[in-house]
C-alpha positions as CSV (number, residue, x, y, z in Angstrom):
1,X,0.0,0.0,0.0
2,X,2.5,2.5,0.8
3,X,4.8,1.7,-2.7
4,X,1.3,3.0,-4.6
5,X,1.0,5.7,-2.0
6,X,4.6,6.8,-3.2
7,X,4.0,6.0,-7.2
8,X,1.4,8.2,-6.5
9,X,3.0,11.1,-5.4
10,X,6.2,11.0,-7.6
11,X,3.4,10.6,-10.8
12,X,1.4,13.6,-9.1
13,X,5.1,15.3,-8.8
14,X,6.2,14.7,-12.3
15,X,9.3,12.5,-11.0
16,X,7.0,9.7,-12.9
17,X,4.9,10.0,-15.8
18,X,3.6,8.2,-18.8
19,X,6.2,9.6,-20.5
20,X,8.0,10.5,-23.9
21,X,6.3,8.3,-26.6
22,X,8.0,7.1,-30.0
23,X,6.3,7.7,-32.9
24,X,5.6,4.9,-35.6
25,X,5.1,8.1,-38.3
26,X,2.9,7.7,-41.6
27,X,1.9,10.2,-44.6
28,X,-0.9,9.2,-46.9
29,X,-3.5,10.8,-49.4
30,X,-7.3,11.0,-50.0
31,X,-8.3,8.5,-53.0
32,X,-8.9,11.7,-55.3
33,X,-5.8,13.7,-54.0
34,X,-2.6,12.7,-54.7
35,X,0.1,15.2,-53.4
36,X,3.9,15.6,-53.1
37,X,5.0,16.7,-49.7
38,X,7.6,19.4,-50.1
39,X,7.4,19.5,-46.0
40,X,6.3,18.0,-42.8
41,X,7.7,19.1,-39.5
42,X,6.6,17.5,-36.2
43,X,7.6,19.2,-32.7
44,X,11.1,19.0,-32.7
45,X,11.4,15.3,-33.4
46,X,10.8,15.3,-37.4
47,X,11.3,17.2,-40.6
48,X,10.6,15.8,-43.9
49,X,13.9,15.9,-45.8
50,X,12.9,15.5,-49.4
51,X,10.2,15.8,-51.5
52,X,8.0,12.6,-51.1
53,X,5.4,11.4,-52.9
54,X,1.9,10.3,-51.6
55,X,-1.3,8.8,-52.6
56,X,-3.5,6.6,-50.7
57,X,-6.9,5.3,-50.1
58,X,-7.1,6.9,-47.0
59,X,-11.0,7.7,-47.3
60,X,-11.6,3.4,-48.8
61,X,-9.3,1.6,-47.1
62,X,-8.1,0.3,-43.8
63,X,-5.2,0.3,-42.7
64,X,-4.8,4.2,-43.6
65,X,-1.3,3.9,-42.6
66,X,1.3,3.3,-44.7
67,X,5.0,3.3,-45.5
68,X,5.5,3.3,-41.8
69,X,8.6,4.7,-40.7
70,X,9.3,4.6,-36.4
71,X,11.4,8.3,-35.2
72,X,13.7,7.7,-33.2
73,X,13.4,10.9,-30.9
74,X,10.7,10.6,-29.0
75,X,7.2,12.9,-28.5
76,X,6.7,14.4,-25.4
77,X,4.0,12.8,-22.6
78,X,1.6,15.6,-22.5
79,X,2.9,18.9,-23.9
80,X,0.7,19.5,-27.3
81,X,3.0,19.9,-30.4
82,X,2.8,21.9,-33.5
83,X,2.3,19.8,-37.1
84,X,3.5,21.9,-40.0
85,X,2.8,21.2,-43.5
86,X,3.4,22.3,-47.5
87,X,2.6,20.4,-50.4
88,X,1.3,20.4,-54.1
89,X,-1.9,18.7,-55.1
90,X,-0.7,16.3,-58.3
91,X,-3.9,17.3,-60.2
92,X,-4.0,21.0,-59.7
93,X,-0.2,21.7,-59.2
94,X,-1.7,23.9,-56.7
95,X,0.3,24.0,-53.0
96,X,-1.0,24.5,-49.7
97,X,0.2,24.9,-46.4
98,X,-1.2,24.3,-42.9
99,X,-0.2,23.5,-39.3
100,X,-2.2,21.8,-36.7
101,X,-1.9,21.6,-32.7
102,X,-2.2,18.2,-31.5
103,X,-2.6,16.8,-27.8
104,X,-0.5,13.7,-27.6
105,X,-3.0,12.3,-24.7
106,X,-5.1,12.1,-27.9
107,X,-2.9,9.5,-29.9
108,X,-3.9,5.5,-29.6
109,X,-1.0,3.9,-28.0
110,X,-0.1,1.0,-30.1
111,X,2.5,-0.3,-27.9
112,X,4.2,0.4,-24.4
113,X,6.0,3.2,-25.7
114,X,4.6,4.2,-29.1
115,X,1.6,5.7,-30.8
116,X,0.6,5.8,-34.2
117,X,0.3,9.3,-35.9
118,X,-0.7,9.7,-39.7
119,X,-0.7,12.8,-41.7
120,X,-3.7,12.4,-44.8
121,X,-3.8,15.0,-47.0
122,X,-6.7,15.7,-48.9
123,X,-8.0,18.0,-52.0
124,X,-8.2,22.1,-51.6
125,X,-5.9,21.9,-48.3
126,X,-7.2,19.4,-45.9
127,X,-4.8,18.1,-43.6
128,X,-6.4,15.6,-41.2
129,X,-4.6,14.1,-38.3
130,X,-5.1,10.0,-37.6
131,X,-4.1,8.1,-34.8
132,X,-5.5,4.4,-35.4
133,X,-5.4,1.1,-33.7
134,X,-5.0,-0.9,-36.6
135,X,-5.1,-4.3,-34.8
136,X,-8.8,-3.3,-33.9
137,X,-9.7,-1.9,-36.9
138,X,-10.1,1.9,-35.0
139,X,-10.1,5.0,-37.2
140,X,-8.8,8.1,-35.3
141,X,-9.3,11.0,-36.7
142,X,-7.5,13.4,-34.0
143,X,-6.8,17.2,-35.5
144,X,-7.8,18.5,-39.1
145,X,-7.7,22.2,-40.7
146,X,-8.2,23.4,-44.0
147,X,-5.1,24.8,-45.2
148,X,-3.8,28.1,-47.0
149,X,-2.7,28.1,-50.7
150,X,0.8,29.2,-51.2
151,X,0.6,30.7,-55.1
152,X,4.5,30.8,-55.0
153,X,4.5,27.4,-54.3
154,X,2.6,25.9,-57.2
155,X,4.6,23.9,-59.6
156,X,3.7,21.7,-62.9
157,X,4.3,18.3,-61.2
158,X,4.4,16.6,-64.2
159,X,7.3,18.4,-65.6
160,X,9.4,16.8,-62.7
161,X,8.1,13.5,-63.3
162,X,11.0,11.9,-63.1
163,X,12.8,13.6,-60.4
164,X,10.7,12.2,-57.6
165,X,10.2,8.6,-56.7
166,X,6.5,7.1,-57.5
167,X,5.8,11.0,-59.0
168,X,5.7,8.9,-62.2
169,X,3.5,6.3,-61.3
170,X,1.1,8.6,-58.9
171,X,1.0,10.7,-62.2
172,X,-0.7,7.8,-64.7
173,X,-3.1,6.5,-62.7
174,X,-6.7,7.8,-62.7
175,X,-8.3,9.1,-59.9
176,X,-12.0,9.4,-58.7
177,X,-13.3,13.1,-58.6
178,X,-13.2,15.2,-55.3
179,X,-16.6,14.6,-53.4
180,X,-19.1,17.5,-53.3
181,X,-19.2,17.5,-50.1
182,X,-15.2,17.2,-49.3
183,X,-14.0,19.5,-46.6
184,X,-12.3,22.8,-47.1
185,X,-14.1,23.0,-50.8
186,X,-14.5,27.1,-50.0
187,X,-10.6,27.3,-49.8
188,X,-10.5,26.2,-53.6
189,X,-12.6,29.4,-54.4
């Protein structure tokens, strides 16, 4: 009785707590848009190095995340981080940039030490925030924001087909058309 009296008080004290998580990271796409990240920046623990290509089925299919990559410094316990953004849409060569606060109490522990945060970017600068429990089939969705267009950032995608991995590929295959109702349609206008 008296060791919980004394986890108690060093957790109440901070000496204890739940602690710095890992993150097991992901980036996908909407089924209708396709995008190449030009950056993603997490707290202080990530920073999207190059150009990367992304598109998903994050709106059909489950698991949405993919290409999973684990960073190796971790988040903190409970201080809420900043999620930064910029990308072009492949269809519109039209970038967009937007950042996002997120609560780290809010992402599904996947493992002792880790949780599972996903970036999905959609069409007309939607950036949603997942954090799913894919061994129970749990969808997340913990922050999203419609984003700002960043005219000085658009690009003709195509041109640099080559220069990116999968830009090729992402490039030739045919896409369904944005829903009607898809958030963050007035930020098109």
């Amino acid at each position: 009785m008296r060791f919980l009296a004394l986890a108690g008080t060093l957790l109440l004290s901070g000496c204890i707590s739940s602690g710095p998580k890992r993150v097991d990271l992901s980036m996908t796409s909407f089924s209708y848009s396709p995008v190449l990240i030009t950056q993603a920046d997490i707290a202080d623990v990530y920073r999207e190095p190059i150009p990367t290509v992304r598109f998903g089925m994050a709106d059909i299919e489950a698991p949405r995340s993919t290409e999973t990559m684990s960073l190796t410094r971790p988040l903190s316990g409970t201080d809420e981080f900043q999620i930064t953004a910029q990308w072009v849409e492949l269809l519109t060569n039209r970038a967009w940039q937007a950042s996002v606060t997120v609560d780290p109490r809010e992402l599904t522990t996947i493992r002792d030490d880790r949780v599972d945060l996903i970036l999905i970017f959609g069409a007309n600068g939607h950036l949603v925030i997942g954090s799913d429990d894919d061994s129970k089939h749990i969808n997340k969705d913990v922050a999203e924001t419609c984003g700002l267009r960043v005219p000085e950032a658009d690009r003709d995608v195509a041109a640099e087909a080559n220069a990116h991995a999968k830009l090729a590929s992402a490039l030739a295959f045919e896409y369904p058309p944005v829903p009607t109702d898809a958030p963050c349609l007035e930020a098109a206008q």
